[in-house]
C-alpha positions in Angstrom: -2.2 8.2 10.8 -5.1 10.4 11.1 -6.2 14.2 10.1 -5.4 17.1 12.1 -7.7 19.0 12.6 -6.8 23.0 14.2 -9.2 25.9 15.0 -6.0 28.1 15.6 -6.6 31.8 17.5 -3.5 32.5 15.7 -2.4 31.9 12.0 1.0 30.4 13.0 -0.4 27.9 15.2 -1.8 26.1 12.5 1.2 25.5 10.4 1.1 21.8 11.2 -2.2 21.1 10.8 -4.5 19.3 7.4 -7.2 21.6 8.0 -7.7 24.5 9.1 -11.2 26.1 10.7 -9.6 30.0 11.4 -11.7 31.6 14.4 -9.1 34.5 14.5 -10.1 37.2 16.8 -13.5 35.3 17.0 -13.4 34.9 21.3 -15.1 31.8 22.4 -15.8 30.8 18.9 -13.1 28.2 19.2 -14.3 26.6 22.5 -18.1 26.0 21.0 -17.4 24.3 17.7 -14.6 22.3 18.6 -16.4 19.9 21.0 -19.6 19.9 18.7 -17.0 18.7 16.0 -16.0 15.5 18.4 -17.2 12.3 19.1 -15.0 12.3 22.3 -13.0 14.6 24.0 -9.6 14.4 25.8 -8.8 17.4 28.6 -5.5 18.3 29.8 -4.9 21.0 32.2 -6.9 24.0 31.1 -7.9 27.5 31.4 -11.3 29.3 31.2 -11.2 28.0 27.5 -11.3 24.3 28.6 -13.7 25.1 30.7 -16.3 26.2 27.9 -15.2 23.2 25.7 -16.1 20.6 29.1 -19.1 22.7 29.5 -20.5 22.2 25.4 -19.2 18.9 25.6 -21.6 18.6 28.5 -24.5 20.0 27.0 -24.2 18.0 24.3 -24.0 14.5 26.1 -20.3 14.3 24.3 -18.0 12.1 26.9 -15.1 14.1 28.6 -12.2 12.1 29.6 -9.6 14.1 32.2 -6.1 12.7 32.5 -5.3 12.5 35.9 -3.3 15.6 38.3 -3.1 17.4 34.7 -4.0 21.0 36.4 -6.5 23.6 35.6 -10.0 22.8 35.0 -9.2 19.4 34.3 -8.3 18.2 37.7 -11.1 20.2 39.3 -13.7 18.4 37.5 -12.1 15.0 37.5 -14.1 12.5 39.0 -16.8 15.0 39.4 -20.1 16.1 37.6 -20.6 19.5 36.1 -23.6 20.6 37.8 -26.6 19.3 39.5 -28.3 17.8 37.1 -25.8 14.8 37.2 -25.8 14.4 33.7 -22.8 12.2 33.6 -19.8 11.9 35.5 -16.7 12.6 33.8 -14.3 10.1 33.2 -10.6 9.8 34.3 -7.5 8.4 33.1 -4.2 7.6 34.2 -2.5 9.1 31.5 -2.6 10.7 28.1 -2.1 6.8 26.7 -5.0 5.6 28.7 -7.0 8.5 27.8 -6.7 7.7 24.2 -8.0 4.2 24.7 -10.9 5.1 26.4 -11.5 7.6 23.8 -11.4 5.2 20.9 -13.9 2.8 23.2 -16.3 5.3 23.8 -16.3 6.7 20.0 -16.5 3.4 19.2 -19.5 3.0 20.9 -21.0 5.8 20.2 -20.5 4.8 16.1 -22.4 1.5 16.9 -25.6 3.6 18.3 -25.7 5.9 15.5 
């Protein structure tokens, strides 16, 4: 098992969660400390507030791996760089299991340099 971490927008959507980082009616708060808290991140599907979390993550030189025909931001940026400065491309996987194995790689990795 491993911690849960949850920077809710709401105080109900963190009821499952070990710890808790409240941004309540903080807007955007949530989409800049969450990647700057990650080694790696996973994106599914996604609104404007997966698109500021890819974008930090970015930034920041923290991987992004997309799951595959998930929607939203995510599939518009899989396969794809961010901007023109071709920082990195971001990664894709097949699916969420896939996803998670490349995560644990590239944190891995990223342990070993550190």
């Amino acid at each position: 098992g491993g911690t849960v971490v949850s920077i809710p927008r709401k105080k109900e959507d963190a009821r499952d969660s070990d710890i808790v980082i409240p941004s309540y009616g903080a807007v955007g708060l949530r989409e800049y400390l969450l990647p700057l808290a990650c080694d790696v991140i996973i994106s599914i599907n996604g609104g404007s507030g997966t698109l500021n979390e890819i974008a930090v993550a970015y930034q920041n030189n923290i991987p992004v791996v997309m799951i595959e025909n998930s929607g939203g931001w995510t599939q518009r940026l899989q396969k794809s760089f961010l901007d023109k400065r071709r920082k990195y491309k971001f990664i894709t996987a097949k699916n969420p299991k896939k996803a998670v194995e490349i995560a644990i790689k590239l944190a891995g990795a990223k342990e070993e340099r550190r």
